[in-house]
C-alpha positions in Angstrom: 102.3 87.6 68.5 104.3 88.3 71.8 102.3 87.2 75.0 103.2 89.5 77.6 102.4 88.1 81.7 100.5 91.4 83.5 103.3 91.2 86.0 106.2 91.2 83.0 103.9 94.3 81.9 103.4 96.4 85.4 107.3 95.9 86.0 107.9 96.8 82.4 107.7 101.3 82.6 106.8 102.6 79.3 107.5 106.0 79.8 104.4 108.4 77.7 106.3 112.1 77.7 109.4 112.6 77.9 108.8 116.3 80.3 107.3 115.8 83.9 106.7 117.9 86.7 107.3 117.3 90.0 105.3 118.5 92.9 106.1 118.7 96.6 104.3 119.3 99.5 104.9 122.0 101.2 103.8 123.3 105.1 99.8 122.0 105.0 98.1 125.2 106.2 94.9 125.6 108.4 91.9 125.6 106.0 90.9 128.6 104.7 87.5 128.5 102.7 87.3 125.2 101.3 91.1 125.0 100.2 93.5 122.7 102.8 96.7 122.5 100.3 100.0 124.7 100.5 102.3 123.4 97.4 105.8 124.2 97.0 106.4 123.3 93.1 109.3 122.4 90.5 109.5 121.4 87.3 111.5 119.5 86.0 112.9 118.1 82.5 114.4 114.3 81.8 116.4 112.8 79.2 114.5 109.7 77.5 116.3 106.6 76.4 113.5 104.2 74.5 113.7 100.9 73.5 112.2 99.7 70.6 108.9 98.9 72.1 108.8 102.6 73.3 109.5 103.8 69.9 106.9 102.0 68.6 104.1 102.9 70.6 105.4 106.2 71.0 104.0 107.9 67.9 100.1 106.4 69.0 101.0 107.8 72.5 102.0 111.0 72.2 99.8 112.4 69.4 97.1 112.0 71.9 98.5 114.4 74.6 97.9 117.8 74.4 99.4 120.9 76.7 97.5 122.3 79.3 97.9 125.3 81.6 100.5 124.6 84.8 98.7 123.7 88.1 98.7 126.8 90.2 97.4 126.6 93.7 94.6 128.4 95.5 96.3 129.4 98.2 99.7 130.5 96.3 100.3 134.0 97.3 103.1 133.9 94.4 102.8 132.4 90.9 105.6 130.3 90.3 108.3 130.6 87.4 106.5 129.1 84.7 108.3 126.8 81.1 107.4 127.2 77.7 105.3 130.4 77.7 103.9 129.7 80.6 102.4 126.4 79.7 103.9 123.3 80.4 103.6 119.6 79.1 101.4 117.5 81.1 100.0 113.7 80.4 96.7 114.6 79.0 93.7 111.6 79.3 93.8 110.5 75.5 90.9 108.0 76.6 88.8 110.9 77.5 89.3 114.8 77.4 86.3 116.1 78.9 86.2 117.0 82.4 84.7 115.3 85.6 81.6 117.1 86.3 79.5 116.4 89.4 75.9 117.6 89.2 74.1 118.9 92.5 71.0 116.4 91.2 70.6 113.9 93.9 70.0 111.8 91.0 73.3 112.5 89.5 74.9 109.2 91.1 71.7 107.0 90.0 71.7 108.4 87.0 75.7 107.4 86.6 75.0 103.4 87.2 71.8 103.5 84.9 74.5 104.9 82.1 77.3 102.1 83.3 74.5 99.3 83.0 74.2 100.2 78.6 77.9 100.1 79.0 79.7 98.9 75.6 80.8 96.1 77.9 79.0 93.3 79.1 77.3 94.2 82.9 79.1 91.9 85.4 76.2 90.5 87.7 77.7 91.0 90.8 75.9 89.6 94.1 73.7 91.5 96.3 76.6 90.5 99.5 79.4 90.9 97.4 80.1 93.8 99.9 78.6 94.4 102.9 79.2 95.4 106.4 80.3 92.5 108.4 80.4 93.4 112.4 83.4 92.3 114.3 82.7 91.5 117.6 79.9 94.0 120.1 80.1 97.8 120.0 79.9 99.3 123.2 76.8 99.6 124.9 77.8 102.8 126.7 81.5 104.2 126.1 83.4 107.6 126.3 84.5 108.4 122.8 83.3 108.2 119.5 82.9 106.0 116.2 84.9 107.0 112.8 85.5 105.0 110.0 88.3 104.6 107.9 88.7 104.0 103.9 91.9 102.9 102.1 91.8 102.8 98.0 94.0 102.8 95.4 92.6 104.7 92.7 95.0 103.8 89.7 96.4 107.0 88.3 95.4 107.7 85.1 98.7 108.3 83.5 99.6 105.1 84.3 96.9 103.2 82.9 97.5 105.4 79.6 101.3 104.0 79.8 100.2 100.6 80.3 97.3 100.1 78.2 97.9 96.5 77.1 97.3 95.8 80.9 93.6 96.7 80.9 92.2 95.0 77.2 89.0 93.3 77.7 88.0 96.2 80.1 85.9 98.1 77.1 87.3 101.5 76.7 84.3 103.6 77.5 85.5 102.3 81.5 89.0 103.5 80.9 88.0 106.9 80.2 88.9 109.2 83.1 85.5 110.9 83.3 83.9 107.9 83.7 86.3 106.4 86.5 86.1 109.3 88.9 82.6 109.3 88.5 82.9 105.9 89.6 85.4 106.1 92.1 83.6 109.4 93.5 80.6 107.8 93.8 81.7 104.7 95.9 84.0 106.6 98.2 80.7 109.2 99.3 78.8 105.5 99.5 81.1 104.2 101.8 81.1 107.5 104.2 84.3 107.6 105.2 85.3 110.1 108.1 88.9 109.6 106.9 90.2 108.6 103.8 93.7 107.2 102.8 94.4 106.9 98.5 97.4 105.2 96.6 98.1 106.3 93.0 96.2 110.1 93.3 97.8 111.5 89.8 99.2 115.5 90.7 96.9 116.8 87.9 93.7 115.9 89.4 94.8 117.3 92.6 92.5 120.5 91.7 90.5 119.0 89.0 89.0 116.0 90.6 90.3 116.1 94.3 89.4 119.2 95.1 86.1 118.4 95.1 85.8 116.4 98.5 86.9 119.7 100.2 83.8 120.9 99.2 82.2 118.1 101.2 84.1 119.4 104.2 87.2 117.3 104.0 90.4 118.5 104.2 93.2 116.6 102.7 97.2 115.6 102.7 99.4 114.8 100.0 102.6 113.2 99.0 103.9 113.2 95.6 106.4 110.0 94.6 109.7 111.3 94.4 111.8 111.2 91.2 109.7 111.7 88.1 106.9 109.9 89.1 103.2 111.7 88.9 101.4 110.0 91.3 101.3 109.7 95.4 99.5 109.3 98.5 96.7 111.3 99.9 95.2 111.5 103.4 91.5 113.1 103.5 89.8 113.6 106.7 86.6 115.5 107.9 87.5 119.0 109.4 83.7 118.9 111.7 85.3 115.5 113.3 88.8 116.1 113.6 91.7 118.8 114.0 95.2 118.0 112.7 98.4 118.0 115.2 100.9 117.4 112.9 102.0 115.4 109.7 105.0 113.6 108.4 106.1 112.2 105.2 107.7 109.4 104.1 110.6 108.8 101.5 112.1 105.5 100.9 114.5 106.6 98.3 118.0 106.5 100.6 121.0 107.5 98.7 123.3 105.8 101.1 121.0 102.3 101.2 121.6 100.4 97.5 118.7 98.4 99.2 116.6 102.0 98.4 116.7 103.3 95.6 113.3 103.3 94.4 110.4 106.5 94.9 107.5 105.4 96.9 106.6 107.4 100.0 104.6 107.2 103.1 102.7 109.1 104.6 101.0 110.1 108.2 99.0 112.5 110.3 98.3 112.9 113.5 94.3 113.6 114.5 92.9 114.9 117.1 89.1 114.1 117.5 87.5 117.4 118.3 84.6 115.7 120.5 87.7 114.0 122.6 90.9 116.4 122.0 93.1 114.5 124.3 92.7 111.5 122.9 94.8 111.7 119.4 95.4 108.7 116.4 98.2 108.3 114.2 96.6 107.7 110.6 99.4 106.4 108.1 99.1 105.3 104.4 101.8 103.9 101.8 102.6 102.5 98.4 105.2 100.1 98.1 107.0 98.7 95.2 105.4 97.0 92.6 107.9 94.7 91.2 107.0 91.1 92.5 110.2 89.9 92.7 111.7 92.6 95.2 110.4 91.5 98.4 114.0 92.6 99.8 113.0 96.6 98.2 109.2 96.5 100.2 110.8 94.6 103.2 113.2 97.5 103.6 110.5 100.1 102.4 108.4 98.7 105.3 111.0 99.1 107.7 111.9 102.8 107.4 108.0 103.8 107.6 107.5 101.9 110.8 110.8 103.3 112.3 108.8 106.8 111.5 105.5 105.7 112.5 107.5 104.8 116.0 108.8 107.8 115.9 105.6 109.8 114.9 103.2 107.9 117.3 104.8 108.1 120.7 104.0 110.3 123.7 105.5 110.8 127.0 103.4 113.1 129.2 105.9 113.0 131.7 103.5 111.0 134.0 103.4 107.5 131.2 104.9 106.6 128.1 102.7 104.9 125.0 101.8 104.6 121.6 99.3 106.3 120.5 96.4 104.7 118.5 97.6 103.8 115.0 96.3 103.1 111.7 98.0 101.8 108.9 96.7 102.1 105.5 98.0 101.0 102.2 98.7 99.1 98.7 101.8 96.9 100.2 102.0 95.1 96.9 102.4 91.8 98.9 100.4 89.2 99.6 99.6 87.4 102.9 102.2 85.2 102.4 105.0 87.4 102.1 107.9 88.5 104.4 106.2 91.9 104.6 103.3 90.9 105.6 104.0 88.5 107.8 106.4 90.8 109.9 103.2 93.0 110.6 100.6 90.3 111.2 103.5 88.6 113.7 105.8 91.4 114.9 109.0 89.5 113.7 110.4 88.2 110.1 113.5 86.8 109.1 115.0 89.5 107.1 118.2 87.3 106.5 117.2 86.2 102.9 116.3 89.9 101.4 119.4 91.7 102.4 122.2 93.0 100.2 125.1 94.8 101.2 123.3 97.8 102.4 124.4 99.0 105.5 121.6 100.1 107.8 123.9 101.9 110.2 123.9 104.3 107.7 120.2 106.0 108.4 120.2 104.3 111.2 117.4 102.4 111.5 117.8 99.4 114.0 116.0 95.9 113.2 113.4 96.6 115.4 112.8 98.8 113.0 113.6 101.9 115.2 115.8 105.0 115.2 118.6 104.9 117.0 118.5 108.3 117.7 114.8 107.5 119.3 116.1 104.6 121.1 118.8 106.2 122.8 116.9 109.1 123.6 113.5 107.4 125.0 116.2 106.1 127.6 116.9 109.8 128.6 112.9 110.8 128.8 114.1 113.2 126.0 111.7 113.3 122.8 112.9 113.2 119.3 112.2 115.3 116.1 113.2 114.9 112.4 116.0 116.8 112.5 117.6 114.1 114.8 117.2 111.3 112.5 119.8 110.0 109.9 117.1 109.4 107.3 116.6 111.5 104.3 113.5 113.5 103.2 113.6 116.1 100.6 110.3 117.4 102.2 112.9 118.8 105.2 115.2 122.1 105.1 117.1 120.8 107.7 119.6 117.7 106.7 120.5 114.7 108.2 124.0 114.8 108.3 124.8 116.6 111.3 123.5 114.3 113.6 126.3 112.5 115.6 124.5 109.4 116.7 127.4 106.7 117.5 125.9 103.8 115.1 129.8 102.3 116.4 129.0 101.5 119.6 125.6 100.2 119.1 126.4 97.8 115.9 124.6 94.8 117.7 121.2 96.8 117.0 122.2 96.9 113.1 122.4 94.0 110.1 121.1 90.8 112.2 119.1 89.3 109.6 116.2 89.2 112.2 113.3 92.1 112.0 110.9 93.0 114.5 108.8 96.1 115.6 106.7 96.8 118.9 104.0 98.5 117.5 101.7 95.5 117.9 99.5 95.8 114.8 96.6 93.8 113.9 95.1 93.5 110.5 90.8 94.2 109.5 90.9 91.5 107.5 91.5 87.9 108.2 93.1 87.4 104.5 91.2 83.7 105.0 87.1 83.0 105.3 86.3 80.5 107.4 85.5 78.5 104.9 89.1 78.3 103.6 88.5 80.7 100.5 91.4 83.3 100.5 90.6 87.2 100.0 91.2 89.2 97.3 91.7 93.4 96.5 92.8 93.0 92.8 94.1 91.4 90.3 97.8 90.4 89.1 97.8 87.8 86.7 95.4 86.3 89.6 93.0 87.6 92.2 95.0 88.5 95.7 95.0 90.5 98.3 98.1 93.4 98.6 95.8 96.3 100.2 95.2 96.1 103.9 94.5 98.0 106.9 95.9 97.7 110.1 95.5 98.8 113.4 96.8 98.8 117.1 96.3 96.2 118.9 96.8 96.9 122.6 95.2 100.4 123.4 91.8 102.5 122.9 91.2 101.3 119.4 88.3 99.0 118.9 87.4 97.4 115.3 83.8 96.9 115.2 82.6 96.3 111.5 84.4 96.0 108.5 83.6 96.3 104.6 83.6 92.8 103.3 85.7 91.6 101.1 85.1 89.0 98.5 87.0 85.8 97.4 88.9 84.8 94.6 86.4 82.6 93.6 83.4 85.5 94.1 85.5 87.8 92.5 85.6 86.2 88.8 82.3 88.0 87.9 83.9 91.1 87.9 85.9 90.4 84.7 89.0 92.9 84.5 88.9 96.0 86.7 88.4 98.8 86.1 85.0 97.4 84.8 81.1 99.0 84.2 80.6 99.0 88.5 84.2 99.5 89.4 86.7 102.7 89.0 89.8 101.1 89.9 91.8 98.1 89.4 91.6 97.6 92.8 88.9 97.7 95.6 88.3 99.9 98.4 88.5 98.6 101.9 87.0 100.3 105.4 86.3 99.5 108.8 85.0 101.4 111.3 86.2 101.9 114.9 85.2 103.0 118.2 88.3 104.9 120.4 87.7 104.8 124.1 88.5 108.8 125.6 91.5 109.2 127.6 90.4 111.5 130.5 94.4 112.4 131.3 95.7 114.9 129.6 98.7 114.6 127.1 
């Protein structure tokens, strides 16, 4: 029999249905009720070319899927044109078709681990430190602001573990099952009290299903759909007692004028306001780049367009100073700490020179220090700048791109060096390396490594003061293969909580 390597596997798509949907974000509305989405939606239909793999699992796929009624919003005033008798095909959990339910027993969640510990599987005997709290340095004895902490998990789309299901053998099946994972993955996000909360892989379909439920908690939340086909994207959930949201801005790394990218992951970032210290706003920001570990070239220049945004995004000028403001950066980077992505965050400078093609970054105009030129040009004539000024493309945006005029000519020394850097001075949570020597790990790709991180500004009112541990490679071979009997995901959460000193000056 054919031995497939995970990574051959996660870079292999086995596409389950051969009719998506596609939904995009639209204007995010003040909460009404318990409700923070406004959707804008369109469905779409795509030819299907299968190899013979595909043809062969197709038949076991498919008869598992069944149609269920299209996802209409809450706060849609008007139902949208609908397909096939006003159903449409959607990727159905074949694992498990009952629905997440979540009891108002206290000892709903109690009751959850006693069932995981019969589990068909063998119960992984994890340590009692496995993760704890871990302080980082002294919180403040007396300061003007307030502490929040911050959760970033991806939560592995369902769909995608039902198109990959020779990934996740060995994990017993019963732990595969949807129901059983967002009970899971529910219970340790409300365990880890999170005042914000950034997620990778949150499938469309369980926007309203699943989702929803954490408004009903008092969050209020963001999302990004992939663009393309894909059913999946990033969400951004914060409390609405704590904070009020400014503004938001999403990400799409799909270029058609860069060959470089070409692919649909998206970012995605808001801007808070604390209401206990209004003038004294954060940039929260969240991504998932491309899996594929041998295009470090595809996240390299992924990387570079969201922190040309986040740039962008985060800077004020008051008229009496200029700054950042705080930032935090969230995400599945799908690199490890060794990589050119990562190493042009932890040190503010990478040589790009051996993951370039022919692309021309002109083009969007995005310099290598990872800025618009448009912004650069402009920050030198105190004047501020807003989408429509940029050259990059977003299909979130009514307004294009291609009128703007920026002379990419006469700056061409800011373009194609070979050299990145970025002045947003970011530092991670983690130290990706104990003391001791052991190295980190977040999940598991034919090994145990770390690709989810958090980072955070390193030069103004933001303060790390604890952090959720995480374990090490060696610790981490009790768990088996995630998702497992104690674990939702094939990857683990990480937080950290922060203290953000109050600006008395207005902005």
């Amino acid at each position: 029999m054919l031995k497939l390597t995970h990574s051959f596997c996660r870079y292999t798509r086995l596409t389950c249905e051969s009719v998506s949907y596609s939904t995009i974000v639209g204007d995010l509305k003040r909460a009404r009720g318990n409700t923070c989405f406004s959707w804008k939606s369109s469905q779409l239909l795509s030819p299907l070319i299968l190899s013979n793999i595909q043809l062969r699992l197709m038949p076991n796929i498919t008869k598992r899927f069944r149609i269920n009624n299209s996802y209409v919003n809450a706060n849609a005033t008007k139902i949208h044109k609908q397909m096939n008798n006003s159903t449409h095909p959607s990727v159905s959990n074949y694992f498990d078709e009952s629905q997440f339910e979540i009891s108002s027993d206290s000892s709903s969640s109690r009751k959850r681990r006693a069932d995981s510990d019969s589990d068909d599987q063998k119960s992984c005997d994890i340590p009692t430190n496995f993760r704890i709290w871990e302080t980082v340095g002294k919180k403040s004895a007396c300061y003007e602001g307030f502490s929040f902490r911050v959760v970033s998990y991806n939560v592995l789309a369902q769909y995608l573990l039902e198109c990959h299901p020779y990934l996740y053998t060995g994990c017993g099946l019963r732990n595969l099952k949807w129901k059983i994972r967002a009970a899971r993955i529910y219970d340790e996000i409300l365990s880890l009290s999170p005042d914000i909360f950034c997620l990778q892989e949150v499938q469309v379909s369980h926007l309203d299903s699943f989702y929803r439920k954490f408004e009903a908690l008092g969050y209020c939340g963001v999302f990004k759909q992939k663009t393309g086909q894909r059913q999946d994207g990033c969400a951004i959930y914060f409390k609405r007692s704590l904070f009020e949201m400014q503004d938001h801005v999403s990400v799409e790394y799909y270029q058609p004028e860069m060959p470089i990218l070409n692919r649909d992951n998206i970012g995605l970032m808001v801007k808070l306001s604390p209401k206990c210290t209004p003038n004294t706003p954060i940039v929260v920001a969240t991504t998932h780049l491309l899996y594929n570990p041998k295009r470090t070239d595809v996240r390299l220049a992924q990387m570079q367009v969201l922190l040309a945004e986040i740039d962008r995004f985060a800077y004020i000028n008051d008229g009496k100073e200029s700054n950042y403001l705080p930032i935090i950066l969230t995400g599945d980077l799908n690199s490890t700490p060794d990589s050119a992505v990562v190493k042009l965050l932890d040190k503010g400078y990478v040589s790009a020179e051996p993951f370039r093609d022919n692309s021309d970054w002109k083009k969007i105009g995005v310099t290598d220090n990872c800025q618009h030129l448009s912004v650069y040009l402009n920050r030198q004539r105190g004047i501020a700048t807003d989408f429509s000024m940029t050259k990059i493309y977003n299909s979130d945006y009514t307004a294009g791109s291609s009128d703007v005029t920026t002379d990419t000519q006469n700056h061409k020394e800011l373009f194609n060096s070979g050299d990145l850097a970025y002045p947003l001075n970011l530092k991670s949570v983690y130290h990706k390396v104990k003391v001791n020597g052991h190295f980190e790990a977040t999940t598991f790709q034919d090994y145990w490594v770390t690709v989810d991180y958090i980072y955070f500004s390193g030069f103004n009112s933001l303060k790390l003061v604890e952090r959720l541990r995480l374990p090490t490679v060696t610790e981490c071979e009790v768990l088996g293969k995630l998702p497992n009997n104690r674990f939702g995901s094939d990857h683990l959460a990480l937080a950290a909580t922060f203290e953000l000193q109050c600006v008395k000056s207005s902005l």
